[in-house]
C-alpha positions as CSV (number, residue, x, y, z in Angstrom):
1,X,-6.3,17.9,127.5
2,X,-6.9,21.3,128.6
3,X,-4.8,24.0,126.7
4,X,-3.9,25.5,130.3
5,X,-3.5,22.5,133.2
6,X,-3.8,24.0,136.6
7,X,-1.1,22.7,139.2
8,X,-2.4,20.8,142.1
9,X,-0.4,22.3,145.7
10,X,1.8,19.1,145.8
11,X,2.9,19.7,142.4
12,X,3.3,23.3,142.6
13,X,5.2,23.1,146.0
14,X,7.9,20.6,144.7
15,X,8.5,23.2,142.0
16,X,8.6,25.7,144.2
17,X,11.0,23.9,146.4
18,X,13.4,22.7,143.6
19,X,13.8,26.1,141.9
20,X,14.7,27.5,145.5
21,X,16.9,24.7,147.1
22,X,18.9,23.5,143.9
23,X,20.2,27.0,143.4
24,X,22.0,26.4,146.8
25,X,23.8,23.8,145.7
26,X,27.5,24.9,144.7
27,X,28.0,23.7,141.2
28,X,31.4,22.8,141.6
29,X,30.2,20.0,143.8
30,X,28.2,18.2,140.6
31,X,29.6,16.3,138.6
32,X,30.8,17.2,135.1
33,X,29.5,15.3,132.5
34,X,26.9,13.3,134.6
35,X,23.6,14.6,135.3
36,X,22.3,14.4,138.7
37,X,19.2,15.3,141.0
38,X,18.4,19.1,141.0
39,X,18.1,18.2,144.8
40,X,17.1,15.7,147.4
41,X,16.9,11.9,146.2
42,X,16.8,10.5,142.3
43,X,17.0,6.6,141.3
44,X,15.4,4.8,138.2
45,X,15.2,6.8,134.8
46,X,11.8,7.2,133.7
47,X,9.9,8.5,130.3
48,X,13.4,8.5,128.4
49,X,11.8,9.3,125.0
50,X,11.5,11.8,121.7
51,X,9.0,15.0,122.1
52,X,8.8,17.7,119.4
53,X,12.6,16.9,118.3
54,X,14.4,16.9,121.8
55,X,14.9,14.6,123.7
56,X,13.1,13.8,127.7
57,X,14.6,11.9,130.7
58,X,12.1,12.1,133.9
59,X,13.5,9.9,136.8
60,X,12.2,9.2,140.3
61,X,12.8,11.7,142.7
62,X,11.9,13.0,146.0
63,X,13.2,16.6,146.5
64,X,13.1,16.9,150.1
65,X,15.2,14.6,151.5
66,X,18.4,12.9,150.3
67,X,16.8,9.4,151.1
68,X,14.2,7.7,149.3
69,X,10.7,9.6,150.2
70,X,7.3,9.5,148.1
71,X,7.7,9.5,144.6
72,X,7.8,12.5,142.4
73,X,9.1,12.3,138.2
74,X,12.2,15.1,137.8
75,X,12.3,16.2,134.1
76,X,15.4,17.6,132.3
77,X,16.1,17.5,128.4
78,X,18.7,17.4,126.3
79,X,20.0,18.0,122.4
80,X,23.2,15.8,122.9
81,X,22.5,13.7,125.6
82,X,25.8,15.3,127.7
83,X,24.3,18.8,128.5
84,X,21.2,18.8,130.3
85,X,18.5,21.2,130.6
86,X,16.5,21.7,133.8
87,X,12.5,21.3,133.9
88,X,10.4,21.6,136.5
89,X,9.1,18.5,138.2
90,X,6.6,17.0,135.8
91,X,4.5,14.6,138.2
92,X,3.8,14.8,142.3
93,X,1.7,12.1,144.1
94,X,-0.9,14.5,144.6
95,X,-4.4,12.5,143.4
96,X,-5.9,9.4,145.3
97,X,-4.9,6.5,143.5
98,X,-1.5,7.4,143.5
99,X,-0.9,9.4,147.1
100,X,1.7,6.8,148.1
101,X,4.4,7.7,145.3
102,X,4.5,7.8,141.0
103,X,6.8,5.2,140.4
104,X,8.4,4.3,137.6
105,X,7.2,4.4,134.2
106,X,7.7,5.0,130.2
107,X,6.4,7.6,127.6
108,X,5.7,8.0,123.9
109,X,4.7,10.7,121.6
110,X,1.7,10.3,119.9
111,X,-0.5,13.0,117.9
112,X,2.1,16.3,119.1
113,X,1.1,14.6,122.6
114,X,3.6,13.7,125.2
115,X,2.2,10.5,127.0
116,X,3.4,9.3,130.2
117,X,2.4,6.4,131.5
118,X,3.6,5.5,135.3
119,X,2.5,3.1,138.5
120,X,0.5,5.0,140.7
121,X,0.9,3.5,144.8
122,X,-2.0,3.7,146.9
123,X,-2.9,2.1,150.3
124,X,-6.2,0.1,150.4
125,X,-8.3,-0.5,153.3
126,X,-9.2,-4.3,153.4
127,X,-11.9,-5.5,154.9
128,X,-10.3,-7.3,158.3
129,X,-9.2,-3.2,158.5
130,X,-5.8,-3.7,157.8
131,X,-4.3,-1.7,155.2
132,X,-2.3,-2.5,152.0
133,X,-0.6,-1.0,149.1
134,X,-1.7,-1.2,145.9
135,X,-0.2,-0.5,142.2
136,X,-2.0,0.9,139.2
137,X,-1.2,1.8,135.7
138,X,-2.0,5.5,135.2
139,X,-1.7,7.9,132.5
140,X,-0.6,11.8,132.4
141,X,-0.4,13.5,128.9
142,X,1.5,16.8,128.4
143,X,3.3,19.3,126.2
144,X,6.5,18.3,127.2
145,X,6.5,21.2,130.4
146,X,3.4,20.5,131.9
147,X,1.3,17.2,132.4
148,X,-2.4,16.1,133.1
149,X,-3.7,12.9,134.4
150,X,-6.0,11.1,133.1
151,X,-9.5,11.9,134.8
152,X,-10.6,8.0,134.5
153,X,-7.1,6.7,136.0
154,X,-6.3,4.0,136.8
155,X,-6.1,2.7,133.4
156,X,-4.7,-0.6,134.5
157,X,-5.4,-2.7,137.5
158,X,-4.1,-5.8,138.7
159,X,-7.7,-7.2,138.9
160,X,-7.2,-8.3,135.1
161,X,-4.4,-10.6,135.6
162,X,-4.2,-14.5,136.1
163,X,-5.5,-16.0,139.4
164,X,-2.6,-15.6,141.7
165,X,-0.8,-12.5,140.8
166,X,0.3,-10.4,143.2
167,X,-1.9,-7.0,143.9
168,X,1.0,-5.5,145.5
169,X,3.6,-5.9,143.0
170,X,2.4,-5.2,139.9
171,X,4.7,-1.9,138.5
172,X,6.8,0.0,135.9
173,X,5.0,-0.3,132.3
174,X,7.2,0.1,129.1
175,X,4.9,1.8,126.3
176,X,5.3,1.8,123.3
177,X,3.6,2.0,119.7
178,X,3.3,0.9,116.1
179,X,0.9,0.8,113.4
180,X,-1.8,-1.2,115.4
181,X,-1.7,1.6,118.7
182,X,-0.3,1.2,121.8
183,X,1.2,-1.4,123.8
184,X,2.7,-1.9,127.0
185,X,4.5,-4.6,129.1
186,X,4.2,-4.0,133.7
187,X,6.2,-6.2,135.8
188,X,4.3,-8.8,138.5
189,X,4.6,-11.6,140.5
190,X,2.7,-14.7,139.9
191,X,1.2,-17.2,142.5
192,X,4.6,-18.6,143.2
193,X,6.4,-15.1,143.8
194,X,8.3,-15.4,140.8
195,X,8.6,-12.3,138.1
196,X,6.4,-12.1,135.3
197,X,5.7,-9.2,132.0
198,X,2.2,-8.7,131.5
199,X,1.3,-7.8,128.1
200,X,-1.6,-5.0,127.3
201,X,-2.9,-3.3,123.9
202,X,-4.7,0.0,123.3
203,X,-5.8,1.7,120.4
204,X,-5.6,5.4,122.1
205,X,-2.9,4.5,125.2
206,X,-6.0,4.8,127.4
207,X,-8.2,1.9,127.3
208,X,-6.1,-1.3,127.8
209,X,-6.8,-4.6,127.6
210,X,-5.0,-7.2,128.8
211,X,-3.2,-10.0,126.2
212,X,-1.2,-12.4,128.1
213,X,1.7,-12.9,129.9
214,X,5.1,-12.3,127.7
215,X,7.5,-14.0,130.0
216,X,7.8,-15.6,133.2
217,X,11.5,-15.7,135.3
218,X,10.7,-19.3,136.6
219,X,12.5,-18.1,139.7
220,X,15.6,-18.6,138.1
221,X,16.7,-14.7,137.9
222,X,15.9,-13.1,140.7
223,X,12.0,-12.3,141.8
224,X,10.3,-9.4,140.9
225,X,11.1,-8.2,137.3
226,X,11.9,-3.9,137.7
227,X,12.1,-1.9,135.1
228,X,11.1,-3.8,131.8
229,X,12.0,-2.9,128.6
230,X,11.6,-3.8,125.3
231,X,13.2,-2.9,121.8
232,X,14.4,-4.1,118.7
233,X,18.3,-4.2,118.2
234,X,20.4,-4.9,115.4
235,X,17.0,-7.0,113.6
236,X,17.1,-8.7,117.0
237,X,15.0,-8.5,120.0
238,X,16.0,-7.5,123.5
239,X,14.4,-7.7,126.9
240,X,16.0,-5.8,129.9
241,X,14.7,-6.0,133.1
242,X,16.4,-5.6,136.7
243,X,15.8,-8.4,139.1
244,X,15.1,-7.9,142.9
245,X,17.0,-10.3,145.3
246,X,19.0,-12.3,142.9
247,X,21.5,-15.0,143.7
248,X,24.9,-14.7,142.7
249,X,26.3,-17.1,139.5
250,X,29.9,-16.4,139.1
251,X,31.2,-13.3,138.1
252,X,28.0,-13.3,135.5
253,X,25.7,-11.7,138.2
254,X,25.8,-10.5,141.9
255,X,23.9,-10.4,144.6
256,X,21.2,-8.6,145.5
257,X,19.5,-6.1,143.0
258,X,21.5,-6.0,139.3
259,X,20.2,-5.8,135.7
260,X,20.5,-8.6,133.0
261,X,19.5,-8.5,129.5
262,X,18.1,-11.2,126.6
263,X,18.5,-11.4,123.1
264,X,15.9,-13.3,121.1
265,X,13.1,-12.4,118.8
266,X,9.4,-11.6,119.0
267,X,6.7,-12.4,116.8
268,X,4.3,-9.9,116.7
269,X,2.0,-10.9,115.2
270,X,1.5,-13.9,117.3
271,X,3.1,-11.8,120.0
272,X,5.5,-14.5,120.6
273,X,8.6,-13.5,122.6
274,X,11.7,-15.9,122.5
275,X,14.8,-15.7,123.8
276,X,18.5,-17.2,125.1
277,X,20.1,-17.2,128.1
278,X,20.5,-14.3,130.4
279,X,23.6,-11.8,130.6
280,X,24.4,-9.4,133.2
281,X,24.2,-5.9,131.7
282,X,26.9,-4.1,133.7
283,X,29.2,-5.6,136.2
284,X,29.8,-2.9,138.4
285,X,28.7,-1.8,142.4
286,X,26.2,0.6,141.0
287,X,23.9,0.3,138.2
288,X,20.0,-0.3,137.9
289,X,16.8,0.4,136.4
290,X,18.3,0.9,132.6
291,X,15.9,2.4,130.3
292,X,16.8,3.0,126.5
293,X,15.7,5.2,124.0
294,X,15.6,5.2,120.1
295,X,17.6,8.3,118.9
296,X,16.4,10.5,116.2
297,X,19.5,9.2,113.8
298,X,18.3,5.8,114.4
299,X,21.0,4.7,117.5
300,X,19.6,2.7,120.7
301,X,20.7,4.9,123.6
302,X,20.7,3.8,127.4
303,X,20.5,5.6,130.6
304,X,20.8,3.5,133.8
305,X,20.8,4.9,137.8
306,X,24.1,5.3,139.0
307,X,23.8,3.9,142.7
308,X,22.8,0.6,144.2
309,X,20.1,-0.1,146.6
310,X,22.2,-1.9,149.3
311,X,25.1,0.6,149.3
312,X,24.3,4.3,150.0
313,X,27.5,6.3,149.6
314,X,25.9,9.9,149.2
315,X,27.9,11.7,151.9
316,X,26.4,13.6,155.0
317,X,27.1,17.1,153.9
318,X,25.5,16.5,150.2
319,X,22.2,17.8,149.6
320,X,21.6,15.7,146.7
321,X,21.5,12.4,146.2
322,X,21.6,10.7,143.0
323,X,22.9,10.2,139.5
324,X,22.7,8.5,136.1
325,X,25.6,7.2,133.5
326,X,26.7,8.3,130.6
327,X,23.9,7.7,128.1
328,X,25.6,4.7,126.2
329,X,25.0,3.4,122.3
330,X,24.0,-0.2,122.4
331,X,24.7,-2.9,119.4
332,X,24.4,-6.6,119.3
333,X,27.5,-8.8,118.3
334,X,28.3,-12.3,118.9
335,X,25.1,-12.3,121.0
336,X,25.8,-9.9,123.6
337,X,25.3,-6.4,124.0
338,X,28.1,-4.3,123.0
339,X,27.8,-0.5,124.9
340,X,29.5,2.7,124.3
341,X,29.7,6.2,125.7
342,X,27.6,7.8,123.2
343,X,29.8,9.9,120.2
344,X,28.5,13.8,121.3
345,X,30.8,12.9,124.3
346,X,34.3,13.5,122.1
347,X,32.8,16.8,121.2
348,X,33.9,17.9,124.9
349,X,36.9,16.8,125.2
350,X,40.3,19.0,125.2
351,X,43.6,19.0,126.4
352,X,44.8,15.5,124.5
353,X,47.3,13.8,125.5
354,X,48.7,10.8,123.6
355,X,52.0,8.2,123.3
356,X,52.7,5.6,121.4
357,X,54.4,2.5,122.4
358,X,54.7,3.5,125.6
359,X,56.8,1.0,128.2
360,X,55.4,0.3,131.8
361,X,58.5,-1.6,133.2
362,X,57.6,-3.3,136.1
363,X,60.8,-2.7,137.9
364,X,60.1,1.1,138.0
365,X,56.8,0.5,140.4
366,X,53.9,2.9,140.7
367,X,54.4,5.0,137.4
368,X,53.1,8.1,136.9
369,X,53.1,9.3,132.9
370,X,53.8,13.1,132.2
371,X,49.8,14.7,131.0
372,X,48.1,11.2,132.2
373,X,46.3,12.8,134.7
374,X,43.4,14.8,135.9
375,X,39.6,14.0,137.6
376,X,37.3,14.3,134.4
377,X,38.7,12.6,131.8
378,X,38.4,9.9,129.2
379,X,41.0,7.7,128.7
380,X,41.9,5.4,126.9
381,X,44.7,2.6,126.7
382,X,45.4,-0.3,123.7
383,X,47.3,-3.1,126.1
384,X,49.7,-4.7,123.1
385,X,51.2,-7.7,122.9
386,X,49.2,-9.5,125.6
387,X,50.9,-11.7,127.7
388,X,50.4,-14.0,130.7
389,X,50.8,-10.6,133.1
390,X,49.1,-8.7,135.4
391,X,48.8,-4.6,135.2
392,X,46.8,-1.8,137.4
393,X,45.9,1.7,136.5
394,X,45.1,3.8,139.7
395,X,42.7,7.0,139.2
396,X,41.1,9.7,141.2
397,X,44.8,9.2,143.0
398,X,46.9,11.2,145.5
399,X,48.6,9.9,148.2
400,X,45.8,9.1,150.2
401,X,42.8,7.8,148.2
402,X,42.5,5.6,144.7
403,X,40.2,3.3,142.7
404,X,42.0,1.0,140.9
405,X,41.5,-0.9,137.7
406,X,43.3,-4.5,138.2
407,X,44.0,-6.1,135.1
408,X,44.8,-9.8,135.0
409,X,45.7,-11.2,132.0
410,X,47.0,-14.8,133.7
411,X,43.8,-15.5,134.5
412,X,41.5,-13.2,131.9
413,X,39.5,-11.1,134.4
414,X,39.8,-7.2,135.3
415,X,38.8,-6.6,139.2
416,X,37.7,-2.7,139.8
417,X,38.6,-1.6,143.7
418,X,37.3,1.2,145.3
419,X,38.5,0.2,148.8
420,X,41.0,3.4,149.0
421,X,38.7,5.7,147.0
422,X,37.4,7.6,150.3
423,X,34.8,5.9,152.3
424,X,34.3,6.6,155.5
425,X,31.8,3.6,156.2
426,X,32.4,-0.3,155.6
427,X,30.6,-0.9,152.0
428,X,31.1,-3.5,149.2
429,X,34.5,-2.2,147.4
430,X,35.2,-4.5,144.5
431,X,33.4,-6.0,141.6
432,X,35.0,-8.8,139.3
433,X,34.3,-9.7,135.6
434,X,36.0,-12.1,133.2
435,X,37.4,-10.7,130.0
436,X,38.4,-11.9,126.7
437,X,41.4,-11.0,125.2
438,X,43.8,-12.0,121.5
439,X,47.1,-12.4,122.1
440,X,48.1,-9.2,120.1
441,X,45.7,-6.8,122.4
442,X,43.1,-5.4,125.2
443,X,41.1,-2.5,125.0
444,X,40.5,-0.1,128.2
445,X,37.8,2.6,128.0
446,X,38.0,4.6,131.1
447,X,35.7,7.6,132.0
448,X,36.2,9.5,135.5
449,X,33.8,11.8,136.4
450,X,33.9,13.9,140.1
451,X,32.2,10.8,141.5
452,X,32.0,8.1,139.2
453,X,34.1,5.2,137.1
454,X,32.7,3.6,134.2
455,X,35.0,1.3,132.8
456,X,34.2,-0.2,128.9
457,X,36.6,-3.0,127.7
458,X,37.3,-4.0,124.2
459,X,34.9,-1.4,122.8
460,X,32.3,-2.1,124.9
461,X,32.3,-6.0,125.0
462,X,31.8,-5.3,129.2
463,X,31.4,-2.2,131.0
464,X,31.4,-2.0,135.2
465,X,30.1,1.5,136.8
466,X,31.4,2.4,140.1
467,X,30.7,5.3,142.4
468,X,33.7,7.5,144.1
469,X,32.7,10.1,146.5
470,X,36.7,10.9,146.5
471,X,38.0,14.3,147.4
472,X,37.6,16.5,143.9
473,X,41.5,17.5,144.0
474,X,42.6,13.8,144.1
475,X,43.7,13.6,140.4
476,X,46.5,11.5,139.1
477,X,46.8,8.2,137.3
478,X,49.4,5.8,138.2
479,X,50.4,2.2,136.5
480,X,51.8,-0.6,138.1
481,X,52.7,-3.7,136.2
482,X,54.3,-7.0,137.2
483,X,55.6,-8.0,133.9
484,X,56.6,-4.5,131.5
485,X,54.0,-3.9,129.3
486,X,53.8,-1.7,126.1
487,X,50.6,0.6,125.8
488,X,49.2,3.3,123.6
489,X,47.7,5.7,125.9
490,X,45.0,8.6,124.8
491,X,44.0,10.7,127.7
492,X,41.5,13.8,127.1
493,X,40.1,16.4,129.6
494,X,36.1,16.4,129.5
495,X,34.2,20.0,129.7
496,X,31.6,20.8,128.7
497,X,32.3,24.6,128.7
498,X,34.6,23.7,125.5
């Protein structure tokens, strides 16, 4: 790598653009404790890894419009994974093979190297003289500011793979290394249209060969496979990866575009990759593309898009579209995956408000509790002495507008409805999921942001992430129960000027 890279024009006019338009944005209209796009449009996290003892999220982004547009990689970093810190935009489709869009990809550090490794999208002339797209694995390898391609990209083609496997869909590689080199798993489609992981190996992250295929969906979850990735866990194995056009089953998974995790465990040695049945990851409206990181103290951290593909709710006068959710801690128990807010989050909150034992009856209606309130906050409720019942907690509230968190314990599943939380256009308002519960008590995790719910129950045993575009000065909590209930109730302030 040269010591100074020279910036092609597309790269140096995004830049350009970005530190000139996301200035104009009022602060006061982001969110608090969420980051978002510096401007135009963001979806799936990318590169979400360890350089030179910070941490890197890039994400897919196109700066100059609030709609999906050709792909560029945003860059911010962070110490505590709650405060962000601005970089300028680290990759533009600016080279040949990838002039249709850098989509989504990984990155590991290697030798005081930053390497990024992304799907370059390019449009072939066939022979007939129609034209299609194609999808490469490319490399770019920086300092952790600035980032060169490879001069002999692509570095992986679809060419390599099985007889039948798509040349079109073939995307989003998951690097990573150990003491043999480098390895890395792409989504595809095989002859049938079904999702499959393609396995590769380098010694130097540049020259790849191809292994075999790690899994196949079968057609059972979904088609294409987005977004792999793959870690250890808890001396376990996970696979996450975010189906295109799934079927609903349930309340387990919904329609349309979702993401779903496996547990199992991996040989590999033999490079053998088992696992058990599939579970949704989050059961919320909006939620995709999760990538994870392993945190310098050893913790498995996750970072997932906040906004689904077949809802767009960014409103009309925004000039930014686009954000993630709170980077959560992941565990394994009882073979699922167990997610938190990650810790540095209590470090901003203020203003705490607590009670003990505190009665909802249900003859008083729509309660409102004296310092329960406000728009950025983290709250938290312990549901005791569960009973047959039914409960809601309304936030984001005035008298206009609310999302509500319906609680039904006759029938053990918690229903999150955003039908009154704003919209001005008819989109999917309410997402279900079954709970489990003792008979002593429930758990409630509840984190409102400017924009945002993300709802953890039982310490993380299910979360559901919804977005809110809800006027900012709609702020109060109500409960409604039809049975009185007794709850502790903490309910803290988030800022990160604290």
């Amino acid at each position: 790598m040269k010591e100074q890279i020279e910036l092609t024009e597309k790269l140096r006019k995004a830049r350009e653009y970005e530190a000139e338009y996301s200035k104009k944005i009022a602060e006061a209209q982001r969110p608090i404790f969420h980051l978002s796009t510096p401007v135009g449009w963001m979806n799936d996290p990318n590169g979400f890894s360890v350089f030179k003892n910070e941490y890197h999220l890039f994400f897919q982004y196109h700066p100059y419009d609030t709609h999906w547009g050709p792909m560029h990689w945003a860059h911010y970093t962070t110490d505590d994974f709650v405060t962000w810190k601005f970089k300028p935009c680290a990759l533009a489709p600016d080279m040949n093979y990838d002039k249709n869009g850098c989509f989504s990809g990984t990155a590991v550090e290697s030798d005081g190297k930053h390497i990024l490794m992304y799907t370059g999208v390019h449009e072939d002339q066939m022979p007939d003289g129609s034209k299609k797209l194609r999808q490469i694995q490319c490399i770019a390898i920086g300092d952790g500011l600035n980032y060169e391609k490879y001069s002999a990209n692509p570095v992986i083609t679809a060419d390599v793979l099985p007889k039948g496997s798509s040349l079109v869909d073939f995307r989003d590689p998951k690097i990573w290394k150990d003491d043999k080199g480098f390895w890395s798993i792409v989504g595809s489609k095989d002859k049938d249209a079904g999702g499959q992981l393609a396995l590769f190996y380098s010694q130097n992250a540049l020259d790849w060969t191809y292994i075999k295929m790690l899994d196949y969906n079968n057609n059972k979850y979904g088609e294409m496979w987005e977004c792999p990735d793959f870690f250890p866990l808890d001396d376990q194995q996970v696979l996450i990866v975010s189906p295109q056009f799934m079927q609903a089953d349930g309340k387990e998974f919904h329609n349309g575009n979702n993401t779903i995790y496996f547990i199992g465990s991996y040989d590999q040695k033999e490079m053998v990759w088992k696992r058990t049945k599939p579970h949704i990851l989050d059961y919320g409206l909006d939620f995709y593309a999760a990538q994870t990181v392993e945190a310098m103290d050893g913790r498995r951290i996750m970072i997932a898009w906040m906004q689904s593909w077949d809802n767009y709710m960014t409103p009309d006068s925004f000039a930014w579209s686009g954000m993630m959710t709170v980077p959560r801690e992941l565990n394994v128990r009882n073979g699922r995956i167990i997610q938190t807010p990650v810790r540095e989050l209590k470090n901003y909150r203020k203003d705490k408000v607590s009670y003990q034992d505190y009665i909802i009856n249900a003859s008083e209606g729509r309660t409102e509790i004296s310092g329960v309130s406000g728009r950025c906050v983290d709250l938290n409720i312990t549901v005791k002495d569960c009973k047959d019942t039914k409960f809601s907690i309304a936030v984001a509230a005035d008298e206009r507008h609310e999302t509500v968190v319906n609680v039904d314990l006759e029938n053990d599943e918690i229903c999150v409805n955003r039908n009154l939380s704003g919209m001005k256009k008819d989109f999917i308002s309410t997402r279900m999921m079954d709970i489990e519960h003792s008979e002593n008590e429930i758990h409630l995790r509840i984190l409102v942001d400017y924009y945002s719910l993300e709802l953890f129950v039982n310490h993380g045993e299910r979360a559901m992430t919804t977005l809110i575009y809800t006027p900012i000065n709609a702020d109060k909590i109500f409960f409604t129960a039809k049975n009185s209930i007794t709850l502790d109730i903490e309910n803290y302030n988030i800022d990160k000027k604290v």
